[in-house]
C-alpha positions as CSV (number, residue, x, y, z in Angstrom):
1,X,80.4,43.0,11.8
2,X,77.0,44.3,12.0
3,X,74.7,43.1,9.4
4,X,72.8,46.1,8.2
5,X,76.1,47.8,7.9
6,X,77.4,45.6,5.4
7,X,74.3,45.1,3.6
8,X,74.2,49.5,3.3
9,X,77.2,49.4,2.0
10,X,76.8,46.9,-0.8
11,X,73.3,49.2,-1.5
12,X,75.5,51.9,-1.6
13,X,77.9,51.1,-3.8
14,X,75.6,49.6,-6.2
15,X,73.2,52.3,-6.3
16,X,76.8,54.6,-7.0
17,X,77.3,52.2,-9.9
18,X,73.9,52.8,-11.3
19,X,73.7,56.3,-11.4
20,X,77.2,56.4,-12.4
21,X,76.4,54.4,-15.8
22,X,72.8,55.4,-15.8
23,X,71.2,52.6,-15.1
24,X,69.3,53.6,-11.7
25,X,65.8,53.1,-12.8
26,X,66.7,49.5,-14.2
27,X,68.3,48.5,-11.3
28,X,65.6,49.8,-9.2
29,X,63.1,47.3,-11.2
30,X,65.2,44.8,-10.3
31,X,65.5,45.2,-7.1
32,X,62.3,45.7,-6.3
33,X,61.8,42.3,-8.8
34,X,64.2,40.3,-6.2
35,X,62.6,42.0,-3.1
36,X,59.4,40.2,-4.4
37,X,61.1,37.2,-4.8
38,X,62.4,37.5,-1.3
39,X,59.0,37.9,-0.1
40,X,56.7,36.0,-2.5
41,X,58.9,33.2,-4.2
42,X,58.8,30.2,-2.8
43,X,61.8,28.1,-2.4
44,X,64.3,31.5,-3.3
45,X,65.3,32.5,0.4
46,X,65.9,28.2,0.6
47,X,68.4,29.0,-2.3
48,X,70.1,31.7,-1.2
49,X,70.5,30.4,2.8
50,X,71.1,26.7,1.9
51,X,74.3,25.2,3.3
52,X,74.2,22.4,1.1
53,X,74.1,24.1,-2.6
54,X,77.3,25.3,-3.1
55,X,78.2,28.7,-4.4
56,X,79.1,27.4,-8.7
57,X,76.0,26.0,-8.4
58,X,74.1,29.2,-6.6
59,X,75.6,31.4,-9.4
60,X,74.2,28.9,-12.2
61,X,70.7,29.0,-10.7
62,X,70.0,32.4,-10.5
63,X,71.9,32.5,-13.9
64,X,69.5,30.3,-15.5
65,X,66.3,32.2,-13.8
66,X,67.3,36.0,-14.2
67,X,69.5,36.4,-17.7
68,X,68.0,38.5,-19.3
69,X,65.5,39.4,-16.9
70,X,67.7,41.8,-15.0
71,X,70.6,44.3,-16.0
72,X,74.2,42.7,-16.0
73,X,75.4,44.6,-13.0
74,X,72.5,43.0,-10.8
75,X,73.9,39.4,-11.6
76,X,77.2,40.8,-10.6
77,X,75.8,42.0,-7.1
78,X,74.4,38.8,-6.8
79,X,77.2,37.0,-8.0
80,X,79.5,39.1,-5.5
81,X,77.1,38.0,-2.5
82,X,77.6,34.7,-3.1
83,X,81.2,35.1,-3.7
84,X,81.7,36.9,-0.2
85,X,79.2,34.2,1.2
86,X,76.4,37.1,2.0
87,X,73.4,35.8,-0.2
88,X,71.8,36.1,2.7
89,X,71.9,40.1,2.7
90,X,70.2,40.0,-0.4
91,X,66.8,41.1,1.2
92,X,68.5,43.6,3.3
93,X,70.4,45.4,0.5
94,X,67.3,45.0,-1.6
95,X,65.4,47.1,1.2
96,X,68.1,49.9,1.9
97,X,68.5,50.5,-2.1
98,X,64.9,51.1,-2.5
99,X,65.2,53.6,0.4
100,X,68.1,55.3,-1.3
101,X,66.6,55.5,-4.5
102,X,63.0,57.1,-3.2
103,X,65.6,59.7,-0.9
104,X,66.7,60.8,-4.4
105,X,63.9,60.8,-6.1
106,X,62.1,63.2,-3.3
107,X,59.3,59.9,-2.6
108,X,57.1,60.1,-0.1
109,X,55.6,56.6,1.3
110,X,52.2,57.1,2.1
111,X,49.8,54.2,3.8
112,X,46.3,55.0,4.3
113,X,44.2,52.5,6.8
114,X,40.4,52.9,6.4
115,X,37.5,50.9,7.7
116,X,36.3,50.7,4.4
117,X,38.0,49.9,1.0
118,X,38.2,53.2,-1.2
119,X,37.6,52.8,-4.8
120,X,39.9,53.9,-7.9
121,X,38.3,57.4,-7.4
122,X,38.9,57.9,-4.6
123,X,42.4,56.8,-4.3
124,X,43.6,58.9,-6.8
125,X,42.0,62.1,-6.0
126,X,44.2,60.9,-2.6
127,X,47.3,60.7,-4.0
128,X,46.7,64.2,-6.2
129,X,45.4,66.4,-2.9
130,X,49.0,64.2,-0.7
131,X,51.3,65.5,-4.1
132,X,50.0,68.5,-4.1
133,X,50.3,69.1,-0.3
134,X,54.0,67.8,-0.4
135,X,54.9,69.2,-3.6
136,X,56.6,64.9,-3.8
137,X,55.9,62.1,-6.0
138,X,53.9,60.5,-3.6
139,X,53.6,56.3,-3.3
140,X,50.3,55.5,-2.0
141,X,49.1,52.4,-0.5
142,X,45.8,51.5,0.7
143,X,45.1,49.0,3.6
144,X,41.5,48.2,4.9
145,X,41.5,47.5,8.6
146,X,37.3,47.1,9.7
147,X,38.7,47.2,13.4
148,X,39.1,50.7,12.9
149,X,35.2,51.1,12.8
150,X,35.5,54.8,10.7
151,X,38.0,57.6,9.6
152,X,41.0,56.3,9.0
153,X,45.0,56.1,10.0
154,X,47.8,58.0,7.9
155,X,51.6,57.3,7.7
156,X,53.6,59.4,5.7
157,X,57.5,58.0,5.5
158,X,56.5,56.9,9.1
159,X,54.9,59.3,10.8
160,X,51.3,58.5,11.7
161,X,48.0,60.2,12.4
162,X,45.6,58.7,13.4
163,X,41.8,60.1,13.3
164,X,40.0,56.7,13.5
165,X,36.7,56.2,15.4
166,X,38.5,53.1,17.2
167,X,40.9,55.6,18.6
168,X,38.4,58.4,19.7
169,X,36.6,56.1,21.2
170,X,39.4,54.6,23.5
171,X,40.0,58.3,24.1
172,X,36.3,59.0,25.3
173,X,36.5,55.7,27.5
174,X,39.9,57.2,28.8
175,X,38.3,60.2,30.2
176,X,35.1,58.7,31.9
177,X,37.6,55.7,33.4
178,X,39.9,58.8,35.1
């Protein structure tokens, strides 16, 4: 069976469960908590996809590490994963729950390349104008790319525009070149 399928459906029915008993902006921490881990934590993907640790012993791991640190119907997700043997959707569900909680809560992901870094100023008179535009709770991050020489390049819930010197001037060289 295809794998993103099954990993949207266990996103699914969690983020169901959540809203159901209220719990949606809890669970969201936590996922976004494990999606770090996914990422960042060294030695947790080694958990989840070893062949070696069995499942009792899975289950008592994250156990130990995440009581209390996450809501009770997070540890049974996870507990369910490793159950079915499909810890190693974790990262997966992680990422397609986070989607369906910012298409209910109407937010926009915005990334903002510049040559430069912008201060604290800066960025949040950004992500006033971009709420105010989209009438959205807008989530902004910044991303400093020198190659891009001035202007910058905007992605908003991937769509891009790009108005970078980099890119006018491989424009500019387009035309003389034809």
């Amino acid at each position: 069976m295809n794998r993103s399928l099954i990993a949207d459906r266990y996103a699914k029915a969690l983020f169901k469960l959540a809203t159901e008993q209220n719990e949606l902006e809890r669970i969201y921490n936590d996922v976004c908590m494990l999606q770090a881990y996914c990422k960042d934590a060294e030695g947790f993907t080694d958990l989840l996809s070893s062949p070696v640790i069995k499942p009792a012993q899975k289950k008592q791991a994250f156990h130990t590490v995440l009581n209390g640190k996450v809501e009770k119907n997070t540890l049974n997700l996870i507990d369910l994963l490793i159950s079915n043997n499909r810890e190693l959707l974790l990262e997966d569900i992680n990422r397609r729950f986070i989607y369906l909680y910012k298409t209910e809560k109407g937010i926009k992901e915005v990334t903002l390349y510049t040559a430069v870094e912008f201060d604290t100023e800066q960025s949040e008179k950004l992500n006033l104008f971009l709420q105010e535009q989209f009438k959205a709770p807008i989530e902004l991050t910044l991303k400093v790319k020198p190659e891009l020489l001035g202007g910058f390049v905007l992605t908003i819930d991937g769509k891009m525009a790009d108005a970078s010197m980099s890119s006018k001037l491989k424009q500019i060289k387009k035309q003389l070149l034809s």
